[in-house]
C-alpha positions in Angstrom: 94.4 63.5 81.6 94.9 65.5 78.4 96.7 68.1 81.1 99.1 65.1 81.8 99.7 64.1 77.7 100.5 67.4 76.8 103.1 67.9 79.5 105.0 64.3 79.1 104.7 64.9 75.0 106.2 68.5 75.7 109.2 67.1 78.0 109.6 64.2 76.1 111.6 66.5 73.6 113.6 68.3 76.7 117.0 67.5 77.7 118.1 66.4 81.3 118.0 69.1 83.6 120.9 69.6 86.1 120.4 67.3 89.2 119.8 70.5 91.6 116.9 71.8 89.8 115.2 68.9 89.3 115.4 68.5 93.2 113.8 71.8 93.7 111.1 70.7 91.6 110.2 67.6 93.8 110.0 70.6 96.3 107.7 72.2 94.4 105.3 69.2 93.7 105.6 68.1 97.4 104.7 72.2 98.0 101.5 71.7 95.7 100.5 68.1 97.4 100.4 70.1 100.2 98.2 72.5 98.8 95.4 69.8 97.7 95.4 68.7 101.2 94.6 71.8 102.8 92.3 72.9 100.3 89.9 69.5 100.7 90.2 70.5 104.3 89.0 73.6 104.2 86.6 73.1 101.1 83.5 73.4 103.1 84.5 76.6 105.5 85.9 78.5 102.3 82.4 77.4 100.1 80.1 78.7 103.7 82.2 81.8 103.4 81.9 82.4 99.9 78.3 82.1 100.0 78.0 85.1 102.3 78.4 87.3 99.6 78.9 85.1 96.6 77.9 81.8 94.4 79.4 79.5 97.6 82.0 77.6 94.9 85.4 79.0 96.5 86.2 76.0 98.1 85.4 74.1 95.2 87.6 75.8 93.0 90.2 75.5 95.4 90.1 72.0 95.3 90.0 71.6 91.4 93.2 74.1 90.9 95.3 72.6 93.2 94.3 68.8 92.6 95.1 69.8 88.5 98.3 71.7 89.8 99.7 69.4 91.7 99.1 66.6 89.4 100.9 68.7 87.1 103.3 68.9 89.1 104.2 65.4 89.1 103.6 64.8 86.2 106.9 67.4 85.0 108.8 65.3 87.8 108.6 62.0 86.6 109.8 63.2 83.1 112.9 65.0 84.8 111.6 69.0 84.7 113.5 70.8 86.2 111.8 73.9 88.5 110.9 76.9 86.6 109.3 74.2 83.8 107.8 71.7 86.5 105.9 75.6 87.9 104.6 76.7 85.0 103.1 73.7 83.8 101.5 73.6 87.4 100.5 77.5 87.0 98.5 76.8 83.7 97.1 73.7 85.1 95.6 75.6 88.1 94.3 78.2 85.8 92.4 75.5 83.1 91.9 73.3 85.8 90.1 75.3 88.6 88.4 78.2 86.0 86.9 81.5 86.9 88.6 84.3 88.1 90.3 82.9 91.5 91.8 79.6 88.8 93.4 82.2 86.9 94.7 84.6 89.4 96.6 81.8 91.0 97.5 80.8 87.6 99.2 83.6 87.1 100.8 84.1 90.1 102.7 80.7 90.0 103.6 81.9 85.8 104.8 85.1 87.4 106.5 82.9 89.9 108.4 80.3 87.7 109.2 83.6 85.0 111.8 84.5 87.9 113.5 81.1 88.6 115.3 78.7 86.4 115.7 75.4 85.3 119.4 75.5 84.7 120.7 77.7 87.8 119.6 76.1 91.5 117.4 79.2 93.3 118.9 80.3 95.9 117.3 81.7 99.4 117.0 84.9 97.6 116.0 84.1 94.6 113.1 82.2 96.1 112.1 85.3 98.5 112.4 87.9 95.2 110.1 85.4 93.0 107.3 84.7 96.1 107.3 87.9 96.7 106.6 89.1 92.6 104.3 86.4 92.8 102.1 87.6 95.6 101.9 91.4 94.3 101.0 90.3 90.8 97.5 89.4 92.2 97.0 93.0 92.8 98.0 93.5 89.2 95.6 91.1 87.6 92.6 91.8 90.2 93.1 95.9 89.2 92.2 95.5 93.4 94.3 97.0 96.3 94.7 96.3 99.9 91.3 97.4 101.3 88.9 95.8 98.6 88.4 92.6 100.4 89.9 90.4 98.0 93.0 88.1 97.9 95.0 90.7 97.5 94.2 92.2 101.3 96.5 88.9 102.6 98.7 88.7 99.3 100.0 92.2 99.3 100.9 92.4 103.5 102.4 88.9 102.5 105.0 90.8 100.1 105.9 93.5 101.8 107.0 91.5 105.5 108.5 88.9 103.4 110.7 91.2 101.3 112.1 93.1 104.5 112.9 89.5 105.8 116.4 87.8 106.1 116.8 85.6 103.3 119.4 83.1 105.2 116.4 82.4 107.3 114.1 81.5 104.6 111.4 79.3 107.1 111.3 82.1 109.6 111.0 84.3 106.7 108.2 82.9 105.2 106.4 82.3 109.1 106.3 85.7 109.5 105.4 86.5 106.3 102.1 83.9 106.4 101.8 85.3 109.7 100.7 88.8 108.5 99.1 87.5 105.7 96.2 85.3 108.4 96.1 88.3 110.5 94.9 90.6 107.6 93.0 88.1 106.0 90.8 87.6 109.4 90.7 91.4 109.3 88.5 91.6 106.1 85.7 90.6 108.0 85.3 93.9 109.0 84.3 95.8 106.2 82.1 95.4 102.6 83.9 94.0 100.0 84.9 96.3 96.8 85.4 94.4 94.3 84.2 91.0 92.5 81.4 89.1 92.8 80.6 90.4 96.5 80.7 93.7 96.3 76.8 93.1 94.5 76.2 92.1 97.8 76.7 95.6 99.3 77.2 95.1 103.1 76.2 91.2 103.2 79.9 90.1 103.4 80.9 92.5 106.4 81.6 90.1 109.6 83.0 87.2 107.4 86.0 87.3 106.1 87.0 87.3 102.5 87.6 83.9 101.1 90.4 84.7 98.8 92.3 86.0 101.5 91.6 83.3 103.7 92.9 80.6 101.1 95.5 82.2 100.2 97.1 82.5 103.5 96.3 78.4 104.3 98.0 77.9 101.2 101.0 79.9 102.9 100.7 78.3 105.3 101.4 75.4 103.9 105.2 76.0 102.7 107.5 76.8 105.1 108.0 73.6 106.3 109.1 72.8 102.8 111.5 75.5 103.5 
């Protein structure tokens, strides 16, 4: 709740965004709903994962960040927000709401996100591809992990590169292909020790599950193009 009153006391001293942004917003929040769902879904297969190799709370945290997120979320659209606002209040909501390193990692990566789109100009199919895809490779900035450490940024990074060679005018297929990649490499983790974070204590305990960053982040992937 004090999430919620600090947003509506913020926007209550905006100005009325243009119609189109605001629309893409109610995208956004829809996009984040989405989220929640999955993430309840999967909170007990992401927790038994985590648990391989870590504290089990994966799922958990999963579920707080996205619930606060998308809360957020609609919380900027029923005050007007247009996108780039209604995103960042969603990104620091994840980040507070869901805590530890995975809440603010995916905190960041919606800020980095919404720093790239606007709430004056309606994001184009381009626009959208260019701030996804600076969004999914900031993970690798924040982590200080690459592709090979079994963490998030194993699925997050083949995510960026397929869906910044794609066509923009066909943003869903885009974005398929793009998630696509991102499951296959995810489910590939499982075959190696992990490198970094909290698993990597674990020394070879995690090799033959797959890591559970990764595995979130390409459900929540999932979960957009048919937003799209």
């Amino acid at each position: 709740m004090a999430i919620e009153h600090r947003i509506r006391r913020e926007l209550a001293q905006r100005r009325h965004m243009p119609q189109e942004s605001t629309a893409q917003a109610k995208i956004v929040a829809a996009v984040l709903d989405a989220f929640e769902k999955r993430a309840r879904a999967a909170e007990a297969e992401l927790g038994k994962m985590d648990a391989v190799a870590g504290d089990g709370d994966h799922g958990q945290g999963m579920v707080l960040g996205t619930t606060a997120a998308a809360t957020a979320a609609r919380t900027c659209v029923a005050a007007g927000a247009g996108l780039r606002t209604t995103l960042a209040h969603a990104a620091a909501a994840w980040s507070e709401g869901a805590g530890g390193t995975a809440g603010a990692l995916w905190g960041g990566a919606l800020a980095k996100t919404a720093s790239l789109l606007s709430d004056t100009e309606t994001a184009d199919k381009a626009a959208i591809i260019a701030a996804a895809v600076a969004g999914a490779r900031s993970f690798s900035a924040m982590g200080d992990a690459k592709v090979g450490d079994k963490t998030i940024v194993d699925a997050a990074e083949p995510f960026a590169d397929v869906l910044a060679t794609e066509n923009p005018e066909n943003l869903a297929m885009s974005w398929q292909n793009a998630t696509q990649k991102a499951t296959e490499s995810a489910a590939k983790t499982a075959a190696f020790a992990a490198a970094k974070g909290r698993a990597h204590n674990h020394g070879t305990d995690s090799i033959g599950t797959p890591d559970p960053g990764a595995t979130s982040f390409a459900m929540m992937m999932g979960e957009v193009t048919v937003f799209l």
